[in-house]
Structure formats: structure tokens, C-alpha cells
VOGU-3710 file (C-alpha; in Angstrom, 3 decimals, decimal comma):
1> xxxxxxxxxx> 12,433/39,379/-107,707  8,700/40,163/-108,003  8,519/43,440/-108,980  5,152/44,248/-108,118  3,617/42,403/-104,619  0,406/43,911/-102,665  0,544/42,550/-99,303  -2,695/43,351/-96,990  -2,719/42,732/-93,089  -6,516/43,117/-91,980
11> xxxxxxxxxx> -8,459/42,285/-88,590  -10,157/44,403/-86,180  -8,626/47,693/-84,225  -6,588/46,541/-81,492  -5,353/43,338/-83,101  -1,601/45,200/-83,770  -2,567/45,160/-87,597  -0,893/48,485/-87,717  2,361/47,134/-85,360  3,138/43,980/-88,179
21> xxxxxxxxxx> 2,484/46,555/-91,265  4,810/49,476/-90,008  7,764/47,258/-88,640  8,040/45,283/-92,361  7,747/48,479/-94,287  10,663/49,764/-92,043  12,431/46,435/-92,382  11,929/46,695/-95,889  12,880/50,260/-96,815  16,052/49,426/-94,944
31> xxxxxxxxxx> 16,676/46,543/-96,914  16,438/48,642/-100,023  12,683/47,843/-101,406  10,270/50,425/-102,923  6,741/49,977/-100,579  3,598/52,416/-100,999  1,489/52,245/-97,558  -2,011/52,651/-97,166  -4,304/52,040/-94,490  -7,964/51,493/-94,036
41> xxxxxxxxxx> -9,491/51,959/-90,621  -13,090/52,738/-88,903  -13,393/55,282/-86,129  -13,890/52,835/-83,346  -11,182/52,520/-80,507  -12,111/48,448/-80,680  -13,992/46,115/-83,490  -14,805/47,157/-87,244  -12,717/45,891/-89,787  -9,042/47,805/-90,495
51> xxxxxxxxxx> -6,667/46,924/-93,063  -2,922/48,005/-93,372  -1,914/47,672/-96,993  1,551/47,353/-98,438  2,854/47,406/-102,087  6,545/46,312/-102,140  9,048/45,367/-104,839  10,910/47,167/-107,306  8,943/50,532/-107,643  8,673/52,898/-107,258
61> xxxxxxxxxx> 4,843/52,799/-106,414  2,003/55,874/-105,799  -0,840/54,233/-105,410  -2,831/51,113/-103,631  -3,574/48,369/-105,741  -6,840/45,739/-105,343  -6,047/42,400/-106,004  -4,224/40,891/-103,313  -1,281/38,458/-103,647  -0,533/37,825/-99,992
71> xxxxxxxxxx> -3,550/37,694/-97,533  -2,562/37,875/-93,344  -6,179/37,694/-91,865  -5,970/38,381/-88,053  -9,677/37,611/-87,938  -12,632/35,436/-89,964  -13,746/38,625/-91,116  -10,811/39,561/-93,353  -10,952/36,232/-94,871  -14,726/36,800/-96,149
81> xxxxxxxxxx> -14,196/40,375/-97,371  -10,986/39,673/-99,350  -11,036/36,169/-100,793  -12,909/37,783/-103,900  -9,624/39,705/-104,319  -6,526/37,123/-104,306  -4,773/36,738/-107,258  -4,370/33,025/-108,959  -0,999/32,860/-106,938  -2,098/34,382/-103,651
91> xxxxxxxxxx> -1,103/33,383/-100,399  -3,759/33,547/-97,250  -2,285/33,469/-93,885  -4,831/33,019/-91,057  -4,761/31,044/-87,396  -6,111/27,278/-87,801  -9,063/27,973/-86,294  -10,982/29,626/-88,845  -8,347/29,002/-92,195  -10,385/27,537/-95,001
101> xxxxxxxxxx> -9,335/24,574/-96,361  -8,433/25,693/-99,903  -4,893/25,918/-101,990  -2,265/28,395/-100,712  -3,203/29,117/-97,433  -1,054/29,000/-94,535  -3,050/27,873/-91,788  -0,920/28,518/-88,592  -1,737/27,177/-85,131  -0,521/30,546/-83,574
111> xxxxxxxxxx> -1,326/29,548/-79,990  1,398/26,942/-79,685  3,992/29,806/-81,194  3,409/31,847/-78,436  1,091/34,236/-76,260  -1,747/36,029/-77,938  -0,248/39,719/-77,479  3,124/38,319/-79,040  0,736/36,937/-82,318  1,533/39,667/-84,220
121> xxxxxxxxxx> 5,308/39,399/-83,482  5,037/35,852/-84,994  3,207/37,092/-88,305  5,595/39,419/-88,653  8,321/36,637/-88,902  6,452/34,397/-90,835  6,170/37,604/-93,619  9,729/37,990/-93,309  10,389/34,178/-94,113  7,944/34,309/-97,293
131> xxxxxxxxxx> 9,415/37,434/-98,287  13,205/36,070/-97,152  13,878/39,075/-95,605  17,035/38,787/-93,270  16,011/37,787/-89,631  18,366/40,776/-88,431  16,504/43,521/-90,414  13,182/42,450/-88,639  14,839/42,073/-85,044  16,223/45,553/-85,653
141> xxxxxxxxxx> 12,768/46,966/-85,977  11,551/44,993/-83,378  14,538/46,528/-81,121  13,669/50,580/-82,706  9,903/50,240/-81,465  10,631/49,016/-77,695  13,724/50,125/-77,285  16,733/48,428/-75,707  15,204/49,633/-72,111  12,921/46,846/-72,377
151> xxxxxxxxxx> 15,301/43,642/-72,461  12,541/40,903/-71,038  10,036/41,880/-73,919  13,059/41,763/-76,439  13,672/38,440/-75,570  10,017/37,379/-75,708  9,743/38,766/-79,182  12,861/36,922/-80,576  11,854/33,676/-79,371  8,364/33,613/-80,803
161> xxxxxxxxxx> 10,542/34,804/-84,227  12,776/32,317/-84,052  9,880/29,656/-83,909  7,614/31,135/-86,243  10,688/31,309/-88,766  11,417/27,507/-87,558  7,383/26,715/-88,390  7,615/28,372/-91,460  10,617/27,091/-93,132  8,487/23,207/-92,891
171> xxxxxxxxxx> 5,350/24,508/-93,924  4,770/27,534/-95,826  4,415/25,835/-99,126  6,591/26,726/-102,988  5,637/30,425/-103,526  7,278/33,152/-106,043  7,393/35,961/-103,372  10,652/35,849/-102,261  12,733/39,164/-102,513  16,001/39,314/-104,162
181> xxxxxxxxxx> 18,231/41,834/-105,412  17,684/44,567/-102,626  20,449/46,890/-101,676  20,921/48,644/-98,026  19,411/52,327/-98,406  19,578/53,525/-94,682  19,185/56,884/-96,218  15,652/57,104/-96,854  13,141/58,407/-94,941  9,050/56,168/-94,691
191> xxxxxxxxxx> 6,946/59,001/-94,160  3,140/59,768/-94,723  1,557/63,303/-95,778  1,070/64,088/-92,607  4,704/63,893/-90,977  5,679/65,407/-94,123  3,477/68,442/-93,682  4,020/68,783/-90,176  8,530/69,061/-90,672  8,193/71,009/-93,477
201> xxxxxxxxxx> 6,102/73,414/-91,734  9,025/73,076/-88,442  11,293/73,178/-91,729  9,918/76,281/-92,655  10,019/78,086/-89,288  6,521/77,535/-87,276  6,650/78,252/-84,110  3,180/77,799/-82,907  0,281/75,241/-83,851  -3,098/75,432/-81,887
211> xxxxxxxxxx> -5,673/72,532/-83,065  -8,711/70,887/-81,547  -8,500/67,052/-82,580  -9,790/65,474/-85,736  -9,082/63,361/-88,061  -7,621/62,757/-90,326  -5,525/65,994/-89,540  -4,232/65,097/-85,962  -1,348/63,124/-87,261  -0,088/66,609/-88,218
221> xxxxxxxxxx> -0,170/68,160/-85,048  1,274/64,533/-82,990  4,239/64,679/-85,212  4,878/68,694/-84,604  4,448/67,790/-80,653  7,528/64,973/-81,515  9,646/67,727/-82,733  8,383/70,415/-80,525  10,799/70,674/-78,050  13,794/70,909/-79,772
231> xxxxxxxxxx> 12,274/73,080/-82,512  11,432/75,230/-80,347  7,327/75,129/-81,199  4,607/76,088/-79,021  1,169/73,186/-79,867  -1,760/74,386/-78,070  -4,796/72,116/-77,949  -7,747/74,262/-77,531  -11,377/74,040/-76,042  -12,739/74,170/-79,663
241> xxxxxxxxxx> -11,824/75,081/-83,604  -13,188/78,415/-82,512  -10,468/79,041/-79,637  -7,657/76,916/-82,185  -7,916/79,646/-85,285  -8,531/82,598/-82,812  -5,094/81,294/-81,139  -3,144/81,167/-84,257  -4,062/84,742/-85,215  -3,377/86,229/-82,252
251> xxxxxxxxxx> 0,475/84,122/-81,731  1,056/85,548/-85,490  -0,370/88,836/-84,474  2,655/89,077/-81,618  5,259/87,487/-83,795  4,954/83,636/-84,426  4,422/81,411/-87,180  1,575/79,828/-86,651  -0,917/76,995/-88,010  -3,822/75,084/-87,558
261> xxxxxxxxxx> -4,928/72,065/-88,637  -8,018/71,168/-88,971  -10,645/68,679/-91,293  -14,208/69,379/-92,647  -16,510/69,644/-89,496  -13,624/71,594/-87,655  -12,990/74,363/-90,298  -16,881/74,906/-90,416  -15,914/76,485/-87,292  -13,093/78,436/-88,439
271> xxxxxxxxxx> -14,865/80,478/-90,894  -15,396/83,238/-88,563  -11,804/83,546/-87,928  -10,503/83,189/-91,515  -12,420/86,574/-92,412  -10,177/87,819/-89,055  -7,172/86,809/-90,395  -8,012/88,381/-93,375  -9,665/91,821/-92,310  -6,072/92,023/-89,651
281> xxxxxxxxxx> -3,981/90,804/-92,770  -2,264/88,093/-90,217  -0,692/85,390/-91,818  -2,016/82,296/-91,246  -1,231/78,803/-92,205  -4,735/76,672/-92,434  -4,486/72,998/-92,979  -7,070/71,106/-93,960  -7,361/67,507/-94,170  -10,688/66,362/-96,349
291> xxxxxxxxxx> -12,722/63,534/-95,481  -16,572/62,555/-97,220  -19,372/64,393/-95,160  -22,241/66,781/-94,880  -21,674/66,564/-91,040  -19,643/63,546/-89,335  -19,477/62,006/-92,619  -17,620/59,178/-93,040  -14,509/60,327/-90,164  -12,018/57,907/-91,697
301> xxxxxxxxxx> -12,335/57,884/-95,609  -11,093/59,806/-97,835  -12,648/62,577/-100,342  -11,757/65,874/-102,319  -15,243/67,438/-102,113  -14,191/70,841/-99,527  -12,262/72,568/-102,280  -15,143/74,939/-102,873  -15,685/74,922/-98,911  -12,386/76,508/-98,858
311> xxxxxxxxxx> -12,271/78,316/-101,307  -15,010/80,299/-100,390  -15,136/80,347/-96,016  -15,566/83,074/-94,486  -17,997/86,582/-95,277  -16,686/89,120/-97,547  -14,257/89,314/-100,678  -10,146/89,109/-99,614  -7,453/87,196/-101,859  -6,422/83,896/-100,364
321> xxxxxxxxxx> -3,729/81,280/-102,095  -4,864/77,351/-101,833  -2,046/74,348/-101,850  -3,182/70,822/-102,759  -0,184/68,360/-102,761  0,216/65,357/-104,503  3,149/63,584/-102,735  5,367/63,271/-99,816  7,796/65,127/-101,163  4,960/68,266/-101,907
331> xxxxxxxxxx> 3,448/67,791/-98,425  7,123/69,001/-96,981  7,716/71,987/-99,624  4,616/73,238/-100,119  4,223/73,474/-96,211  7,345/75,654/-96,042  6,079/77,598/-99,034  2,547/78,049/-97,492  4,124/79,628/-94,572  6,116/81,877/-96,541
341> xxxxxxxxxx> 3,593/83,170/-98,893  0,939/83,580/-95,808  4,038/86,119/-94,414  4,583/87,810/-97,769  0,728/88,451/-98,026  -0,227/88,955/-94,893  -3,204/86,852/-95,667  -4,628/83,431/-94,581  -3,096/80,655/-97,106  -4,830/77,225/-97,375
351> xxxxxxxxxx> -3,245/73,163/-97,342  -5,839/70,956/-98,619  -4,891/67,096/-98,134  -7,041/64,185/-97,405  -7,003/60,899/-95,118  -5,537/59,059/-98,488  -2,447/61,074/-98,399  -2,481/61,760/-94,846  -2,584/57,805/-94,258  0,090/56,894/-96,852
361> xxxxxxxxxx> 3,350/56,197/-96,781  6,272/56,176/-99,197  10,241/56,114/-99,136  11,862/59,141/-99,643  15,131/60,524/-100,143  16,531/63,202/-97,215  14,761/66,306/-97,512  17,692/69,509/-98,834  17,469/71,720/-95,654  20,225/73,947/-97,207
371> xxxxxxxxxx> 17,985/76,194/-99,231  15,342/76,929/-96,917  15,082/80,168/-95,589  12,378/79,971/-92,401  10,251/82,931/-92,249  11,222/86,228/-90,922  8,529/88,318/-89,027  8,436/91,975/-87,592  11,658/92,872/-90,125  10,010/96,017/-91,868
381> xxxxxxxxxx> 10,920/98,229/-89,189  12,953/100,716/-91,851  10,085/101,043/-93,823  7,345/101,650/-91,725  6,428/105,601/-91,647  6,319/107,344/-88,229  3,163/107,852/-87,316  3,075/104,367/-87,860  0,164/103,127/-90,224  -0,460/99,493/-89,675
391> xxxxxxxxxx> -2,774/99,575/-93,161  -1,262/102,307/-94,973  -2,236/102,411/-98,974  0,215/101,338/-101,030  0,653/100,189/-104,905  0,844/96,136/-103,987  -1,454/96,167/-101,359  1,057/95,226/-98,772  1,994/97,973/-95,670  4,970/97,400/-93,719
401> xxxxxxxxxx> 4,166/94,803/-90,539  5,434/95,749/-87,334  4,920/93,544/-84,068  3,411/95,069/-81,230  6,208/95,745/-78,466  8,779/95,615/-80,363  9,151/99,145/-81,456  7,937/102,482/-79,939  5,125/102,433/-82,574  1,589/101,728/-81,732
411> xxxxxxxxxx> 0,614/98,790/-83,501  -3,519/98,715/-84,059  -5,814/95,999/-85,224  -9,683/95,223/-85,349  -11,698/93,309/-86,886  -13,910/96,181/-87,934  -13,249/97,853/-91,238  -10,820/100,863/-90,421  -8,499/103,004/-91,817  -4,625/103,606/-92,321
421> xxxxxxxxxx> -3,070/103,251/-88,763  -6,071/100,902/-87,667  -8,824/102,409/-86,068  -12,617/101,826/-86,403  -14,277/103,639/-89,700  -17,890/103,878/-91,322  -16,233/106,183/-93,868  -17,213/104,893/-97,486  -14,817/106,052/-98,678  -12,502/104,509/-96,615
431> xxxxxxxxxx> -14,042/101,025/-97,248  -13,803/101,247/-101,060  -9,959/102,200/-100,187  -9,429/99,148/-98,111  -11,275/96,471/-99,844  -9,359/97,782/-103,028  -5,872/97,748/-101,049  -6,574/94,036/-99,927  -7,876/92,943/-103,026  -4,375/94,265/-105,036
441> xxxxxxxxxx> -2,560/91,381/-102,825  -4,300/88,794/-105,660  -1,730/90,012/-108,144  1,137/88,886/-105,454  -0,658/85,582/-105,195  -0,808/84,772/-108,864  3,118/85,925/-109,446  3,441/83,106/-106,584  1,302/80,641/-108,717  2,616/76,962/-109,105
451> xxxxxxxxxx> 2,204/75,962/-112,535  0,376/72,661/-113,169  2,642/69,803/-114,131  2,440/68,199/-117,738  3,558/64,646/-117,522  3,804/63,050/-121,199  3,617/65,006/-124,387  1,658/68,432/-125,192  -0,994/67,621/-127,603  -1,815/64,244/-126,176
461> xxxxxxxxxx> -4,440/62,384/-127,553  -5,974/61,543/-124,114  -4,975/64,405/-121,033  -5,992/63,637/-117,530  -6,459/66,638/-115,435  -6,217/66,281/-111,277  -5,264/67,691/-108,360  -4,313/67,229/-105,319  -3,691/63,617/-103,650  -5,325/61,888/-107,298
471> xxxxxxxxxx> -1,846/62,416/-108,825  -0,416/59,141/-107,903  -3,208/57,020/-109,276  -3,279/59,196/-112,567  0,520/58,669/-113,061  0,034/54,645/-112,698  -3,260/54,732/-115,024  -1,401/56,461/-117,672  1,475/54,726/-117,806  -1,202/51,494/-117,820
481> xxxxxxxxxx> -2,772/53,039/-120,676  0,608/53,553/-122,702  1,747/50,397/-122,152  -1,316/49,495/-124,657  -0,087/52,075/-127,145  -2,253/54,798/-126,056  -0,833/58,437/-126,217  -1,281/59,650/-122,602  -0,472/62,606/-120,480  -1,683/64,037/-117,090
491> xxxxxxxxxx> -1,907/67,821/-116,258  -1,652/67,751/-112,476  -2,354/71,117/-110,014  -0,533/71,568/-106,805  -2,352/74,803/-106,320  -5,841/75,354/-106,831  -6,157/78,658/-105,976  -5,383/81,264/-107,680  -5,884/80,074/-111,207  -3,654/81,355/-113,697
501> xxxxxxxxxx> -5,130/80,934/-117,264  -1,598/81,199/-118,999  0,158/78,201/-117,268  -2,293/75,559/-118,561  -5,057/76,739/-121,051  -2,813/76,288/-124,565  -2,164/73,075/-122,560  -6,049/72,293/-122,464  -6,582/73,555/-125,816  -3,808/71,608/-127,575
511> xxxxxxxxxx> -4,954/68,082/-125,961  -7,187/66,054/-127,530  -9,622/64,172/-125,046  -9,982/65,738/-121,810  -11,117/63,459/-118,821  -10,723/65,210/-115,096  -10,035/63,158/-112,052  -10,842/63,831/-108,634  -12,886/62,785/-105,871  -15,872/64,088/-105,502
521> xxxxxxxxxx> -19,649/63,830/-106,794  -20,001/67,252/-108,789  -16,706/68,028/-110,595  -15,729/70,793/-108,382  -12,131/71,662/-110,388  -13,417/71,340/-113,420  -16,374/73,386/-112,976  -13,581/75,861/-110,927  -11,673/76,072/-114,411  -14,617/76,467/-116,632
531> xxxxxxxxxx> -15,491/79,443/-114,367  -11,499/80,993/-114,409  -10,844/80,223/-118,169  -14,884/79,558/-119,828  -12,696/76,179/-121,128  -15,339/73,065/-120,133  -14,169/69,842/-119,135  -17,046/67,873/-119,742  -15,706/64,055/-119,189  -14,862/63,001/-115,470
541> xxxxxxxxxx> -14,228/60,355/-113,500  -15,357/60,619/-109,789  -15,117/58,626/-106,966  -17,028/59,457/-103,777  -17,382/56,156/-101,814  -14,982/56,526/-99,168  -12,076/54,928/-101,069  -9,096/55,657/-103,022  -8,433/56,450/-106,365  -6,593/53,493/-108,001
551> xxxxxxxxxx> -5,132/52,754/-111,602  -7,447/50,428/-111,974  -10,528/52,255/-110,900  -9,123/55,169/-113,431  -8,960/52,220/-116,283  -12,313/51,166/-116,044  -14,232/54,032/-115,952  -12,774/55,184/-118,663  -13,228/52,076/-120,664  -16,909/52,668/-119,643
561> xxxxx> -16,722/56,057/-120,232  -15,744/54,950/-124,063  -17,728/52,143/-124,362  -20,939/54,610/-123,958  -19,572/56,848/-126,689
//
């Protein structure tokens, strides 16, 4: 079996790109492969050039690779943009009209297979005869996405199978791609970051999600609507970002979980309302899904450059906790934790993801829903004093949380400063009180704090530090780099906020060279962890363009980054 094939679909929006890459990776997960999806896209509803991306073998993978061993070009275009990038054993598969005449390509006269809309169908064979997948596994996900309530289009889509398999078997020329070994593992679940966000936020007990549309954070809020019904969750799409925070507050103000999710341009918005959450201590859940800007940016590529955005929205000083997860399997606990610690709190808590790990897509094993304990609100109604004081000083900062109309107390909020039981006050005294009280919720926060995960030795002779959705492509690097006898390890931080000095600075200290990974132009961690712990990181590697971190983007610039020393 080849253990390690990259497999990338690319034509223009509207071509069913998307259609042939999700029905093999399903067909393929069943089957029992490893596959790490990533997609490529522009934000046009028709033309630009989208690619659907799929690294499948033995595994497990975390990242997107470059070079290209099997090419399916829907259009000309694909062709000229990734030629440069086959391997020496690639395959290109393109219609006859515009194949070039050159050694492996496949150049298939698609309009005697079949109709144009059923095209894709017929690539989708023709993959699963190169990759000798079982015609039943491919049928089956045929039969999942229309459904058996659509027999006539069923029966279309096996015949133009059946004749691209027939078309193929004569002449798809020798190749070493075919599959072997796999093993049935029903079990698994092909998610993204954003379907793992959204059930591990259902997972965790939301119950209401208000959201104005943008990407790349939508996906969040389309798989919560999936689930909504029977979950019992309330999604509200709202006029603006404005309306969609004010929303949230107020639904965890009377009782629900709640949740936005938001990118960039949307939270910009938000600001306003984070400083409400935070002056009402409502919990909040705030996701935020980067992409590059100033302004519109780039609306489909991917970037880590809002950390400091977030970190620092809205007027005024209150404690806040930041999330940043590397994988599928951290998008779906930290969302649950998230909501938790926003309830604990009583503060706004923060989810910072990107289109990269929003967009990509991994196997992975049944979540444990037997230890998750979804949140619990208005449950303090022993310990609240009568007169009830919504914002009474205590040693932790925290005062018991009552829900309006569900007591005989008078619950009171404002978004003015104000004191014990919630009314307006200019008293200085007062203020300094307040402030202080919300300020004592940081220790909470950093007795919360996720450590930072060492991944090879302590004392390493090279340590990568990341966050966030560069974990994947840091793992792969590294285990590049040993594989040429290099002593490697990776320090990576699911939370970002607070800082904790003793979880990671003997780590830091102990390590020899330090390089920091993530993407964005100025080094925003490591000049975040200079500031918490006066330790400098000066050697990074940055990426900014739009794209993806990858192992071999990692390699080079640190060969580079050597070479120059």
C-alpha cells in the first residue's frame, strides 16, 4: 500500500469539486484509510479557481502536503497552476479536450460517459478504480448524499460508474496507487473544526447561538442548526454582529447557554458588547474564526494574526480566558470547556480557530459523552443573601448568579459601573471595589489554565513553539527533522490566554534553539510571552500569504533560517 498519497481535485466553484472530494474521503474512512482534508476556495458563488485536497494512506496525517501525486483537473486552469507540483510518478486526470499530451495523464472523453452534471459522478469512479476501492463503498456514498427517495438519479449515477469503471479498467495506464490492506472502521467519525466545535458546544449544553454570517465561522453555526432541533437549541441569525453578541448576552442573562460565532470584520463589531458581557459578568461563549485582513481581507484564507485583536477588544480592564485548538479532537473539548469556564467566571471566554482548521477534515474516533457534565445555570439559589446582591464582594470575585424570574429576588444589571445589588454608582469608591472584585476572577482563570504540550524530550536541542491550528504541521516537521537525526520537540498552546509562567518557562529555558511558529507577520505569541515571562523568542517562522502551514514550508525556512547563521 502507498502509505503516503496527496490527491487534489481542482476546477472552478460550481464544478462539484467539493461533491467528488467529500464522497471518496467518506468512502475511504469507511474502508479503513487515514485521509487529512483540506480545501482551497475563493469567495465567489461561480468561477475562481477551488481545490479540494486529500492525503490518504496509512496515517495518520495533520497536515496538507504540496507535491501532488494524483492530479483530477475539472478545468484547463488546474492543469497550468499544478503541473509544477506532480511528483515523478504523478497521475493527471483531465477531459480530452484540454489534457496535454505528456506521460501519465489520463485523458478521458467524459462526454461520451455521460451528461455533464453526472461528470463528477464519473471522476469519482474513475478515483475509485485507481485507488481499487470497492465499487460498493463508493455506491454507498453515492446512496448517503441523495438518499434512497431519489431512485431515478440513483440509477443515473450507477450507470455512468459502471462505465467509467468499464473505461478505466482499458485505459488508465500501470500506476503504484492502488490501496491495499484497509480494514472496515465504520466507527469513525470525518469531521472538520468546525462541526467539531459546533457538537461539542451542543455536547456541552448550549442552548442558544445568535450569529450574523461570515466566513469562515458559518460552518459552525449550519452544523448547530443540523442538530438544533433535537438538541433542543435556539440559532438566531441577526440583522448585524451588533444585534448577534447583544442576543447572546441577554439569552445568558435569562438562563441559556449561549454563543456566537463570528470572524475578524464581524467581532470588530462585537467589541462593544464584550465589555457588556463583562461589566454584567454574563457568560459568554465567543468564537472566532481568523482569516488575513485589515478589512475584507482575504475572506477565504487562512491566518493567526487576531490573537492580540482578541485579546485586547473591548474598553476597560476585566479577566477573560482565550482557547486556540489544534485538532478535531480539541475543537469538541475545548468547546465544552469554554462553555463551562465562561459559567464558572461569569465572564466572556474566547475560541480562536481559523479557515485552515475550520476547512479540514480528519477521522476520528467517537467522541466519550459519558463524562461530560453540560452546564448548569441559575443553581446558586442557597447561597445568594436576601436582599439579594447580584455583585456582592466576595474573596474570588465570583457572587452567587440568580436568573431573573426564577426566584422572588430582584435580579439587577447595567452596563454602568454600580454597586452590590446592581444599581447605577459614581461612587469611587465603589469603582475601585468593583474593578478589584472582577479583576480577582484572573486567579480562577489561571487555576483553569491548560498547560502547553511538550512533544519529544525536555532539553531538546531544537524546540518549536505554536499555537493554535500550526500544531499539525509542527508535529509532521519535527518528526521530518528527526528522521535526519535531529533532536526535536514542539511546545504547543491550546490556550493563549491567561499565561501561566510555571507550566512552560523551565521548558523554554532548558531547550536549546527556540524557533516559534505561527501565522502571522509580527510574532504576536512570542512577543505575548516575552511580555508574560521577559523570556524572548527571537527566531520565527511566519507565514502570512493566505496559505497553510506545511512540513515542508516549516523545513525550509528553517534551513534558511540556518543557512543565514
Amino acid at each position: 500500500m502507498s502509505l503516503d498519497i496527496h490527491l487534489l481535485i481542482g476546477g472552478e466553484a460550481g464544478q462539484g469539486l467539493v461533491t467528488i472530494g467529500q464522497l471518496l474521503s467518506k468512502a475511504l474512512v469507511r474502508a479503513g484509510y487515514e485521509v487529512f482534508v483540506s480545501q482551497s476556495y475563493h469567495s465567489r458563488i461561480r468561477g475562481g479557481h477551488n481545490t479540494f485536497a486529500i492525503r490518504l494512506g496509512a496515517g495518520p496525517f495533520f497536515a496538507p502536503r504540496v507535491s501532488i501525486d494524483i492530479l483530477v483537473a475539472l478545468n484547463a486552469e488546474t492543469v497550468a497552476l499544478h503541473r509544477g507540483q506532480l511528483t515523478g510518478q504523478a497521475l493527471l486526470i483531465a477531459d480530452a479536450s484540454f489534457a496535454p499530451d505528456q506521460p501519465g495523464v489520463i485523458a478521458v472523453p467524459f462526454a461520451e460517459l455521460g451528461p455533464e452534471q453526472l461528470w463528477n459522478t464519473a471522476a469519482l469512479a474513475l478515483l475509485g478504480n485507481i485507488l481499487d476501492l470497492p465499487s460498493e463503498a463508493l455506491h454507498q456514498a453515492v446512496e448517503a448524499m441523495l438518499g434512497k427517495k431519489h431512485p431515478e438519479a440513483l440509477a443515473e449515477n450507477r450507470e455512468i460508474m459502471e462505465k467509467s469503471r468499464e473505461w478505466a479498467a482499458v485505459h488508465v495506464p500501470q500506476h503504484g496507487f492502488a490501496l491495499t490492506g484497509g480494514v472496515s472502521a465504520a466507527d469513525r467519525l470525518l469531521l472538520n473544526g468546525n462541526q467539531a466545535i459546533a457538537l461539542g458546544a451542543l455536547a456541552g449544553g448550549l442552548k442558544f447561538c445568535a450569529f450574523y454570517p461570515m466566513t469562515p465561522a458559518t460552518s459552525i453555526v449550519l452544523e448547530l442548526i443540523t442538530h438544533a432541533e433535537v438538541m433542543g437549541c435556539v440559532i438566531e441569525q441577526a440583522e448585524d454582529e451588533i444585534a448577534a453578541i447583544n442576543m447572546a448576552i441577554g439569552a445568558a442573562f435569562a438562563g441559556a447557554v449561549s454563543m456566537v460565532a463570528t470572524s475578524g470584520g464581524g467581532f470588530a463589531l462585537m467589541a462593544e458588547g464584550v465589555s457588556l458581557a463583562a461589566m454584567t459578568e454574563t457568560p459568554v461563549l465567543i468564537a472566532v474564526a481568523q482569516r488575513p485582513g485589515p478589512a475584507t481581507g482575504m475572506p477565504t484564507r487562512t491566518e493567526q494574526a487576531d490573537l492580540e485583536f482578541v485579546l485586547h477588544a473591548g474598553h476597560g480592564e476585566f479577566p477573560r480566558a482565550i482557547f486556540a485548538p489544534g485538532s478535531i479532537e480539541a475543537c469538541f473539548a475545548l468547546a465544552q470547556k469554554a462553555l463551562a469556564l465562561a459559567e464558572r467566571s461569569q465572564s466572556p471566554v474566547f475560541l480562536l480557530t481559523d479557515q485552515f482548521l475550520a476547512d479540514s477534515s480528519r477521522p476520528v474516533a467517537p467522541f466519550d459523552l459519558t463524562t461530560i457534565v453540560p452546564v448548569a445555570t441559575g443553581s446558586e439559589t442557597a447561597s445568594a443573601s436576601i436582599p439579594y446582591q447580584r455583585y456582592r464582594l466576595t474573596e474570588n470575585g465570583l457572587s452567587p448568579r440568580l436568573l431573573p424570574g426564577f426566584s422572588p429576588q430582584l435580579v439587577v444589571a447595567d452596563s454602568d459601573e454600580h454597586d452590590e445589588e446592581g444599581h447605577i454608582s459614581e461612587d469611587h469608591g465603589v469603582r475601585i471595589a468593583m474593578v478589584e472584585k472582577r479583576l480577582r476572577k484572573c486567579e480562577l482563570l489561571k487555576q483553569e489554565a491548560i498547560a502547553p504540550e511538550l512533544s519529544g524530550e525536555k532539553g531538546a536541542d531544537l524546540l518549536f513553539v505554536c499555537w493554535g491550528s500550526s500544531l499539525g504541521p509542527v508535529q509532521e516537521a519535527a518528526a521530518v527533522l528527526r528522521g535526519q537525526g535531529r533532536q526535536v520537540a514542539s511546545l504547543h498552546f491550546s490556550q493563549v490566554w491567561p499565561l501561566v509562567p510555571d507550566q512552560f518557562l523551565d521548558i523554554l529555558q532548558g531547550a536549546g534553539k527556540i524557533v516559534c511558529v505561527e501565522g502571522n507577520a509580527t510574532g504576536q505569541f512570542a512577543r505575548l510571552i516575552q511580555r508574560e515571562t521577559g523570556f524572548a523568542i527571537p527566531e520565527r517562522i511566519a507565514r502570512y500569504d493566505g496559505l497553510p502551514f506545511t512540513a515542508r514550508y516549516i523545513v525550509e525556512r528553517l534551513a534558511a533560517m540556518e543557512e543565514r547563521a
